[in-house]
C-alpha positions as CSV (number, residue, x, y, z in Angstrom):
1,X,-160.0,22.0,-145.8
2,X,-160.0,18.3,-147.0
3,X,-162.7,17.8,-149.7
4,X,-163.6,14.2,-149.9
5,X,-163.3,12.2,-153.4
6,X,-165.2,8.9,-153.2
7,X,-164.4,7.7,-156.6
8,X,-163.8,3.8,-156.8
9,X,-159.6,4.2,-157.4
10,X,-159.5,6.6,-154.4
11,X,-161.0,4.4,-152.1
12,X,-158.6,1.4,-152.7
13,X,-155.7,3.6,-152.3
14,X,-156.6,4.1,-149.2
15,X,-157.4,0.5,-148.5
16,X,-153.9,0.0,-149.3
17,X,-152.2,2.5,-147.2
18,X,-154.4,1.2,-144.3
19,X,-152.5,-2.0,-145.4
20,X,-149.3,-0.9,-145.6
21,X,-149.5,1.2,-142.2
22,X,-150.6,-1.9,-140.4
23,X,-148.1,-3.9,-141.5
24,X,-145.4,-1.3,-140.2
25,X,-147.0,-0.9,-137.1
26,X,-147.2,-4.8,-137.1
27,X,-143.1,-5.0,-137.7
28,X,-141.8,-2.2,-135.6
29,X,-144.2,-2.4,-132.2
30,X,-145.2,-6.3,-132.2
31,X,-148.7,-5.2,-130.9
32,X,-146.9,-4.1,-127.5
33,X,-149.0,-1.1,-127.3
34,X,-152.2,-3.4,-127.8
35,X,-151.0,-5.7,-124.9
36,X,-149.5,-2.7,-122.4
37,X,-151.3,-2.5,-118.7
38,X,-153.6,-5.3,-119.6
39,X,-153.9,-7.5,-117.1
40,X,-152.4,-5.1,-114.3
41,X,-154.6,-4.5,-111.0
42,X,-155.4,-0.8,-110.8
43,X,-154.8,1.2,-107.0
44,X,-158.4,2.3,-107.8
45,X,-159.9,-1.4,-108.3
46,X,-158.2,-2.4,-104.6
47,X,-159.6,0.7,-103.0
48,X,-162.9,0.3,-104.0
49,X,-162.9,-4.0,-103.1
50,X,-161.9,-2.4,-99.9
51,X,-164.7,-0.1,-100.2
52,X,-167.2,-2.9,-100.8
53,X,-166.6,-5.2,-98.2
54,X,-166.9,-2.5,-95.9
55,X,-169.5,-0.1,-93.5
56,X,-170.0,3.3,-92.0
57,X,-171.4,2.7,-88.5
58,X,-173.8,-0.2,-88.9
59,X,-174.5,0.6,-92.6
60,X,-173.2,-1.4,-95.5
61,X,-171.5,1.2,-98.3
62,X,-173.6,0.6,-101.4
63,X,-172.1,-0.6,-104.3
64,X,-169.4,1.4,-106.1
65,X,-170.9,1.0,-109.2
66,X,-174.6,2.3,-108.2
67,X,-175.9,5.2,-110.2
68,X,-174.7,8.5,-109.3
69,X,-177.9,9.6,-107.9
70,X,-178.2,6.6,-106.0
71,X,-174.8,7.6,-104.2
72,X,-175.5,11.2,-104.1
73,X,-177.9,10.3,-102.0
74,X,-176.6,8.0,-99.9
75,X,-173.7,10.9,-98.7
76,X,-176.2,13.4,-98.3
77,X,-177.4,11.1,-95.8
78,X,-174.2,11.1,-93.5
79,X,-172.2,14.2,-91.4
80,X,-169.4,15.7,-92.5
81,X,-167.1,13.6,-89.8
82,X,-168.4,10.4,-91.4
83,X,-168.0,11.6,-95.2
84,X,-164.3,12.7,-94.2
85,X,-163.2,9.1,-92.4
86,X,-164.7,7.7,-95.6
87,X,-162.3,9.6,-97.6
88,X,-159.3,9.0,-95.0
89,X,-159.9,4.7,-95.6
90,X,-160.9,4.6,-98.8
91,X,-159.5,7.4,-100.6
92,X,-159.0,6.4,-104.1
93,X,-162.4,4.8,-104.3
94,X,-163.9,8.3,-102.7
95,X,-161.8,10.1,-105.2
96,X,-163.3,9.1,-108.2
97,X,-166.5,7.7,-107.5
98,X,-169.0,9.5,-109.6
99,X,-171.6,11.0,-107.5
100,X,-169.6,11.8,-104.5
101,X,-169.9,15.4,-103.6
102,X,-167.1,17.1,-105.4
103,X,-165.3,18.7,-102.3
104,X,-165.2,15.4,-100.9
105,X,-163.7,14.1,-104.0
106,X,-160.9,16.6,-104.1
107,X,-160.2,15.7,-100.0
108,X,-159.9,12.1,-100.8
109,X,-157.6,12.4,-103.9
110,X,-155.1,14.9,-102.5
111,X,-154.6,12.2,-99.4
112,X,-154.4,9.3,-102.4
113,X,-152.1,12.0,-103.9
114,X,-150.1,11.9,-100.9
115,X,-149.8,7.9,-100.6
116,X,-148.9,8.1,-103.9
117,X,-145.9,10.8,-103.5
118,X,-144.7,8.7,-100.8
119,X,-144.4,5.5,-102.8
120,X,-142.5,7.3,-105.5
121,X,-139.9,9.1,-103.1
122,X,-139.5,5.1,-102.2
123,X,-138.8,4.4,-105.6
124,X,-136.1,7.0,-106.0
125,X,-133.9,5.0,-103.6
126,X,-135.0,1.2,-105.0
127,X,-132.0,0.2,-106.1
128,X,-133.7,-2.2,-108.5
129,X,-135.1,0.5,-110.9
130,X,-132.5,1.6,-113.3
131,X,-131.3,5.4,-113.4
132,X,-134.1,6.3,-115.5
133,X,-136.8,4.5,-113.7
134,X,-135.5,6.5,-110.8
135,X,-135.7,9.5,-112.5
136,X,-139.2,8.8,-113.3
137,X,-139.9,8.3,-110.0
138,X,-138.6,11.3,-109.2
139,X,-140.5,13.5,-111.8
140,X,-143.5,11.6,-110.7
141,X,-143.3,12.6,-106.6
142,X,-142.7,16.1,-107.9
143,X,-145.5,16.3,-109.8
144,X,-147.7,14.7,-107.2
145,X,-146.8,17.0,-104.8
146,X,-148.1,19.9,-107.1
147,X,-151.2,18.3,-107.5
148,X,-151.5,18.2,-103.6
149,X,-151.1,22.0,-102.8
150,X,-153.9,24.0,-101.9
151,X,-156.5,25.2,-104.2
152,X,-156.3,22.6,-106.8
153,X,-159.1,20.9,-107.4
154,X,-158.3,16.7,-108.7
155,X,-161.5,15.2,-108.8
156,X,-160.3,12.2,-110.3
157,X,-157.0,10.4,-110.0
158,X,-155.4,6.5,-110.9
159,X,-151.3,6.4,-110.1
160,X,-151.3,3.3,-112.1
161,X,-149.2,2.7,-115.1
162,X,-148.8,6.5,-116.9
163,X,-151.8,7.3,-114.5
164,X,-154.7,9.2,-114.8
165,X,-155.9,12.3,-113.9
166,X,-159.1,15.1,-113.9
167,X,-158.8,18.5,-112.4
168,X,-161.3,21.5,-111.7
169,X,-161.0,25.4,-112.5
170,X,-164.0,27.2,-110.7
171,X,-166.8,26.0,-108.8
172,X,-168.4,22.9,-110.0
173,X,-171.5,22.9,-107.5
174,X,-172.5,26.6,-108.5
175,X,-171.6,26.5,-111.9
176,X,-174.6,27.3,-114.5
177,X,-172.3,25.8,-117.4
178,X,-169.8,23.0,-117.6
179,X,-166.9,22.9,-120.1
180,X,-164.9,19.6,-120.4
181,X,-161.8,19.3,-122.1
182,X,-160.7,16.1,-123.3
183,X,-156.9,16.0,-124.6
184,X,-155.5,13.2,-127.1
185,X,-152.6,11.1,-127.8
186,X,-149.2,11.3,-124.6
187,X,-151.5,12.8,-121.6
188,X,-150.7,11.0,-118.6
189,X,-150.1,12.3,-115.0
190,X,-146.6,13.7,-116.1
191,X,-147.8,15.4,-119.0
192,X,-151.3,16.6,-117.6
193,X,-149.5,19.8,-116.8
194,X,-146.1,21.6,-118.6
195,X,-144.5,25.1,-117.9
196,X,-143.2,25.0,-121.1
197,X,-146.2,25.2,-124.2
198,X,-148.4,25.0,-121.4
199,X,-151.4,25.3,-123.7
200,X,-150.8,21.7,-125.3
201,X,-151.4,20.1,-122.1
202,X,-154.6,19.5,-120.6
203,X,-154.0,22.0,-117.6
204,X,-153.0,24.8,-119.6
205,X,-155.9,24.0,-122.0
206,X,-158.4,24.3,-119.0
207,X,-157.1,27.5,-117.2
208,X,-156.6,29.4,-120.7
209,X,-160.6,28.7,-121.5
210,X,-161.6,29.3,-118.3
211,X,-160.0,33.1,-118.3
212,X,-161.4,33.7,-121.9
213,X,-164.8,32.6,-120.9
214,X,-164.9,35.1,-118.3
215,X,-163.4,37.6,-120.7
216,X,-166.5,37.1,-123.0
217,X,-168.9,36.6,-119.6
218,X,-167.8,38.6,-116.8
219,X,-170.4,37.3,-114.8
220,X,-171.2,33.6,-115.9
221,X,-170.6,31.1,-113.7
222,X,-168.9,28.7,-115.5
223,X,-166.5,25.6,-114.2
224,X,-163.7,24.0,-116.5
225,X,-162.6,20.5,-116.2
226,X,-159.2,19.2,-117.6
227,X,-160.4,16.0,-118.3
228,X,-157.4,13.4,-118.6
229,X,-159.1,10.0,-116.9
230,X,-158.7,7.5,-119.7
231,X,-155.4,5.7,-120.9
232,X,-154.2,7.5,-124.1
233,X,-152.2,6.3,-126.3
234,X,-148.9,6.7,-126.1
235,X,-147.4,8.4,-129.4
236,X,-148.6,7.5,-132.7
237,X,-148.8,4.2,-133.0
238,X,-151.6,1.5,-133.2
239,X,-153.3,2.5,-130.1
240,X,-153.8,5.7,-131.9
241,X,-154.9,4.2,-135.3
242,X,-158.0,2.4,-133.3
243,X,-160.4,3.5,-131.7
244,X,-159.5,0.7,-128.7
245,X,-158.2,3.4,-126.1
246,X,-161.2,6.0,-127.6
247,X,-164.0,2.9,-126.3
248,X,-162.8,2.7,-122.9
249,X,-162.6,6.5,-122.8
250,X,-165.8,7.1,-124.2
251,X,-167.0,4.2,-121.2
252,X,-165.4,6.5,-118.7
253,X,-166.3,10.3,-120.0
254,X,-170.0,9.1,-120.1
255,X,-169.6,8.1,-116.5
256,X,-168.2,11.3,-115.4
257,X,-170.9,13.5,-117.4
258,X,-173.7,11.6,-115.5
259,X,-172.4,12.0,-112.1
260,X,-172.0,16.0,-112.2
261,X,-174.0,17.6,-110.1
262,X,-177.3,19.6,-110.7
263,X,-178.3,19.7,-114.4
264,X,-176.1,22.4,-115.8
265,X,-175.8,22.1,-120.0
266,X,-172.0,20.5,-120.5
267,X,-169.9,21.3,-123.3
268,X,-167.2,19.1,-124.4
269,X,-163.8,20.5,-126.1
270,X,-162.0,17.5,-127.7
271,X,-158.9,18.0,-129.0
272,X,-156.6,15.5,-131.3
273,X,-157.3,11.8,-130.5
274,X,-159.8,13.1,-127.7
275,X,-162.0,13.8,-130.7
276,X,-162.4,9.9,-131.5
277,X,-163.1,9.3,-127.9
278,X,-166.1,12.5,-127.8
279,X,-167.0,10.8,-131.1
280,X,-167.6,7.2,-129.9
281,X,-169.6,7.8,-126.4
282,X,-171.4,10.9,-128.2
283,X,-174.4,8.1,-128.6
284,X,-174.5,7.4,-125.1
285,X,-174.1,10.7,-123.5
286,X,-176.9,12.5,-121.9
287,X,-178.6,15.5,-122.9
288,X,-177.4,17.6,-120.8
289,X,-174.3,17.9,-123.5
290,X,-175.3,20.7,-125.4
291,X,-172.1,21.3,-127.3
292,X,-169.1,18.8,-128.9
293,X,-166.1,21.0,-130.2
294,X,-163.4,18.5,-132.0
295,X,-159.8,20.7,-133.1
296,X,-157.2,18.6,-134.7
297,X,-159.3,15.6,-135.4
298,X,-157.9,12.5,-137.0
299,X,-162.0,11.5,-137.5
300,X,-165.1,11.0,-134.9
301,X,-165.6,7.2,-135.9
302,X,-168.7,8.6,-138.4
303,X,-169.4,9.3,-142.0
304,X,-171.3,12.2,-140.9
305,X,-172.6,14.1,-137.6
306,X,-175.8,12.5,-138.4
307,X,-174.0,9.2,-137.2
308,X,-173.1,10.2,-133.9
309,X,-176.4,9.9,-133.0
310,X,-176.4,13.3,-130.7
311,X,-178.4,15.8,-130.5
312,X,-175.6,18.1,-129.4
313,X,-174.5,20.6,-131.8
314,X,-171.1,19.1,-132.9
315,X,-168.3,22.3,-133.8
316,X,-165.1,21.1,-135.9
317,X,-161.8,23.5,-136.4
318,X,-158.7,23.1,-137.8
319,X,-155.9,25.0,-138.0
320,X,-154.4,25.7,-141.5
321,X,-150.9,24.6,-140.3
322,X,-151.9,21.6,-138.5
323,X,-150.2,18.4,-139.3
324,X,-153.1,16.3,-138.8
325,X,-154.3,17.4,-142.1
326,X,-152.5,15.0,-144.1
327,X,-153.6,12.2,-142.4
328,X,-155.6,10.0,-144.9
329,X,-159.2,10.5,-143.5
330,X,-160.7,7.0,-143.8
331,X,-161.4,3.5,-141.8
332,X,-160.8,0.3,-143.2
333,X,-160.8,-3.1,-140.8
334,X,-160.9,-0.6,-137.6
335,X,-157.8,1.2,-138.7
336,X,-158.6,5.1,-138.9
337,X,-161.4,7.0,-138.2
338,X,-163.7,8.0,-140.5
339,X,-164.2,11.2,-142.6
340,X,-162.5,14.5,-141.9
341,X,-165.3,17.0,-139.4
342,X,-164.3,20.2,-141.2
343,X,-165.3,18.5,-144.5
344,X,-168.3,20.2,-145.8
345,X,-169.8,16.7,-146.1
346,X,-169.7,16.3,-142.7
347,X,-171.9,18.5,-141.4
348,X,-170.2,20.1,-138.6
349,X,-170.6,23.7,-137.8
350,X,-166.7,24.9,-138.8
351,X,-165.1,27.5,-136.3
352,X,-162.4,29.6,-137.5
353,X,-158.7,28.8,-135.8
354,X,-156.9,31.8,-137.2
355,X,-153.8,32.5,-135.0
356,X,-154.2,28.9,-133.5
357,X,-150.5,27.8,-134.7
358,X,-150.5,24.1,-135.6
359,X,-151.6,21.0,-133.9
360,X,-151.4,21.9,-130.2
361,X,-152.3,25.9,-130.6
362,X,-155.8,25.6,-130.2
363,X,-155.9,26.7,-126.7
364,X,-153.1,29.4,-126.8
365,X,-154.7,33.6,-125.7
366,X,-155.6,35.7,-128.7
367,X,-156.7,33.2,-130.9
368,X,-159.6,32.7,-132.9
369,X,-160.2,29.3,-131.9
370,X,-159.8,29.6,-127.9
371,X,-162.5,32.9,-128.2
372,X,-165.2,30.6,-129.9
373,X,-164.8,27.9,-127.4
374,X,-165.9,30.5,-124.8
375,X,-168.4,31.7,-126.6
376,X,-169.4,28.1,-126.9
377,X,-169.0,27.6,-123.3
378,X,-171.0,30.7,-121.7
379,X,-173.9,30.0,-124.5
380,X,-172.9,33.4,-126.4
381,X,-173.4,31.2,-129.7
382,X,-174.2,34.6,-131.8
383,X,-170.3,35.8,-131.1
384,X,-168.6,32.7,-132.7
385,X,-166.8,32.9,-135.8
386,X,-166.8,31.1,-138.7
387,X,-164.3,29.3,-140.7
388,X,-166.3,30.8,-143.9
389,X,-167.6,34.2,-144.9
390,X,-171.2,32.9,-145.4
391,X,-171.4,32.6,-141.0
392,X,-172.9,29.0,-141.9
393,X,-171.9,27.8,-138.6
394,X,-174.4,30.4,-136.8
395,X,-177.3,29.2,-138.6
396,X,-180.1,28.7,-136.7
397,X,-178.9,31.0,-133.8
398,X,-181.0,34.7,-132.7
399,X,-179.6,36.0,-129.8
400,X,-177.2,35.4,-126.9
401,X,-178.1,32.5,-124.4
402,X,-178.3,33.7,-120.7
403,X,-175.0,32.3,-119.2
């Protein structure tokens, strides 16, 4: 682990390598990251205009951004035939409104799924796109087409840009726990899923902890969501030095947490830059999230887990291999962020990640770190182990919760 040295000649070296990174990042991108998709008119902003302007037998539809009780309510209130021709029209406005019944959700985005798969087998033939663009296209129909099959579960989808994308392992009405897994840096709609080291991407990630926390529960109802519905950076560049993508994320993960349904405990599993992003809305997040695991972490934006400003327990791991290790733990004009989570001064509770494998083995079956996510995740907090021999990170636990 990274021990923290806050003597005087320390700190300006890192002031200076903030410095010196900036003014690479300044000569080799030209801010293009900073400036990419700004500007650009989101599928989901036109759907729900759409959506406002219009009605549902003599009713007006209440405003997309009303709290999700408020809409809860308001589609209790109508019959199923009325709930689906409000999917048909406004699909991607359905599809991720938070607050809409989840199945109803899932409907709406596999038919925005479909519009979207049409559009891209368009593309394949524009003879204005170059051969890669059309490849793109290409990979992008196919993968839309997976999403569309039956069984899966996308409760929230965006085809704009490198797109957006949530999906749902296990039954998210009935479940009496949530997990939530929030991936870092190069997720986007083709990367949400990989057959090869399917464990680094978010759907991988989500299916593997969903079969180990039924491994450690048999009978706990728990649902999983691959969480990918913020813009992530794109490789390590600026975006990833700031926490400018982790703000908006943070914006839309607290969104999402308040509009599942009933009042299950939710556990969040952040991996890599998704750490900065459970770091920045961990303020604002309700308390319903019992639970904020961080693996990989570049920094949560805090000195200290005091300064989230949580009352969720907050779990940090690391493997011994992983890369992100040598990152300079620091934050210095908004570049970086903040100290180092398995630092002893930060106060997390430190997991062990034996057999994890590097950056993106966190996830993978038969690892150290995967098992104490589920124990996490099913409330068996007495069966997770600990990065050190003294159990420190149990402290404070007597018993297994009821999952």
């Amino acid at each position: 682990m990274t021990s923290f040295d806050s003597s005087p000649q320390l700190n300006a070296w890192r002031a200076l390598l903030a410095l010196a990174v900036v003014f690479v990042m300044l000569a080799t991108t030209g801010w293009t990251a900073v400036r990419h998709n700004q500007g650009d008119a989101s599928p989901v902003e036109a759907s729900r205009s759409a959506w406002e302007h219009g009605h549902i037998g003599k009713r007006a539809l209440p405003d997309t951004d009303a709290p999700a009780g408020r809409l809860a309510r308001f589609f209790a209130s109508l019959d199923t035939q009325q709930r689906h021709r409000l999917a048909a029209r406004y699909p991607l406005a359905v599809g991720n409104m938070n607050g809409a019944p989840a199945d109803l959700r899932y409907r709406a985005n596999r038919i925005a799924l479909g519009k979207a798969r049409t559009i891209e087998r368009r593309r394949m033939h524009d003879d204005r796109l170059s051969p890669l663009g059309k490849q793109e296209a290409e990979r992008r129909m196919k993968r839309f087409g997976v999403m569309m099959r039956a069984g899966r579960q996308v409760i929230a989808f965006d085809p704009m840009g490198s797109g957006r994308m949530a999906e749902v392992f296990g039954d998210l009405d009935k479940a009496r726990r949530v997990s939530v897994i929030v991936p870092g840096v190069d997720t986007n709609v083709l990367t949400f899923e990989r057959t090869f080291r399917k464990y680094s991407a978010p759907v991988g990630m989500a299916k593997s902890l969903y079969r180990e926390e039924h491994a450690v529960a048999p009978h706990a109802r728990t649902a999983v969501i691959a969480w990918a519905d913020y813009t992530a950076p794109a490789g390590i560049g600026v975006d990833a030095a700031t926490a400018m993508r982790a703000e908006d994320g943070a914006t839309r993960l607290e969104a999402m947490v308040r509009g599942l349904p009933g009042r299950t405990p939710v556990a969040l599993y952040c991996h890599s830059y998704g750490s900065v992003v459970c770091g920045v809305a961990a303020r604002t997040l309700p308390d319903r999230v019992t639970d904020i695991a961080v693996a990989g972490s570049p920094g949560m934006r805090a000195d200290t887990a005091s300064q989230l400003g949580t009352g969720a327990r907050i779990w940090a791991t690391r493997d011994g291999d992983d890369w992100i290790q040598d990152v300079p733990n620091m934050e210095f004009g908004g570049l970086g962020h903040g100290a180092d989570p398995v630092s002893g001064g930060f106060g997390a509770r430190v997991l062990s990640a034996a057999g994890a494998r590097g950056h993106t083995g966190y996830f993978e079956p038969g690892t150290e770190s995967l098992r104490n996510f589920a124990e996490i995740g099913t409330g068996s907090y007495d069966g997770v182990r600990c990065a050190s021999d003294d159990n420190a990170c149990r402290k404070g636990f007597s018993g297994t919760a009821a999952a």
